[in-house]
C-alpha positions as CSV (number, residue, x, y, z in Angstrom):
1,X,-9.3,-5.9,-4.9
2,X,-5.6,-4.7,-6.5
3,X,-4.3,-8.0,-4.8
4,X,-7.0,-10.0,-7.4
5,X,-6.3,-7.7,-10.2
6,X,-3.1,-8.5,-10.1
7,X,-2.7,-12.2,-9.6
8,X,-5.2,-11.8,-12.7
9,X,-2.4,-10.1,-14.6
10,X,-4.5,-7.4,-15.1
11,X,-2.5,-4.2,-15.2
12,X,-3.1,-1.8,-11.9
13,X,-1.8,1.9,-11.0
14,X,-0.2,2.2,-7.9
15,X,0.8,6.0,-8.1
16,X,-0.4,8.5,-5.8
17,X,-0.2,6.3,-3.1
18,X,2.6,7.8,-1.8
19,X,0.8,11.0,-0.7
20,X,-2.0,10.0,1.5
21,X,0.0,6.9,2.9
22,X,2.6,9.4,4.5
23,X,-0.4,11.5,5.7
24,X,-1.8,8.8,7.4
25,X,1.6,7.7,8.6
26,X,2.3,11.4,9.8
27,X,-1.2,11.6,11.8
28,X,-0.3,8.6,13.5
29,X,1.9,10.6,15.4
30,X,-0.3,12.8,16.6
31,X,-2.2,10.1,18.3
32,X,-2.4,9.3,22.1
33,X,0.4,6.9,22.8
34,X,-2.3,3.6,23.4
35,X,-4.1,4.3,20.3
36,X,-1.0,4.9,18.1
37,X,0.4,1.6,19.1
38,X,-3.0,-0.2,18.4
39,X,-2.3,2.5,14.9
40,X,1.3,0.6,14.5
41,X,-0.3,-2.9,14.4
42,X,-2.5,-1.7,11.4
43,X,-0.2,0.6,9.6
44,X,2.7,-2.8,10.0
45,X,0.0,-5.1,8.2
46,X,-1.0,-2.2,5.8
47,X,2.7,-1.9,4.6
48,X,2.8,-5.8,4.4
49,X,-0.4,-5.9,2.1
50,X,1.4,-3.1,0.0
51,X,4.9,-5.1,-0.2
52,X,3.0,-7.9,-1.5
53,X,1.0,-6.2,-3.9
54,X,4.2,-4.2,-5.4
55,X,5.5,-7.6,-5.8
56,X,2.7,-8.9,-7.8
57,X,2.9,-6.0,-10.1
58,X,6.6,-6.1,-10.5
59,X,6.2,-9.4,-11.5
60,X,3.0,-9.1,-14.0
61,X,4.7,-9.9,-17.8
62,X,4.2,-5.9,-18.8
63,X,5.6,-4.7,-15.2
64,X,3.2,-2.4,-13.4
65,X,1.0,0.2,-15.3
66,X,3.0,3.8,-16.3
67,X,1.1,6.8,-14.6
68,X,-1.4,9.0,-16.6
């Protein structure tokens, strides 16, 4: 939805991601070694979904939305 949002140009806040992305990066790790490697195949395309996304903001005319 973010993704549409943005090649809208509609403006979209990205922070506070950062937070519950590293906790879900750091549980990962306390996974059994065959379901964190099915994890790494889903956190890989979640980072490349992100990428993309901060790349459509950055590029919006206003740049991406300030906090608050």
């Amino acid at each position: 939805m973010a993704q549409a949002l943005a090649a809208g140009g509609r403006r979209i806040d990205l922070a506070g991601l950062d937070r519950p992305i590293g906790l879900l990066c750091a549980k990962s790790l306390d996974l059994p070694p065959d379901q964190g490697r099915a994890m790494r195949v889903v956190l890989i395309a979640l980072l490349q979904e992100l990428d993309a996304l901060s790349g459509a903001v950055r590029d919006l005319p206003d740049g991406p939305a300030s906090p608050g």
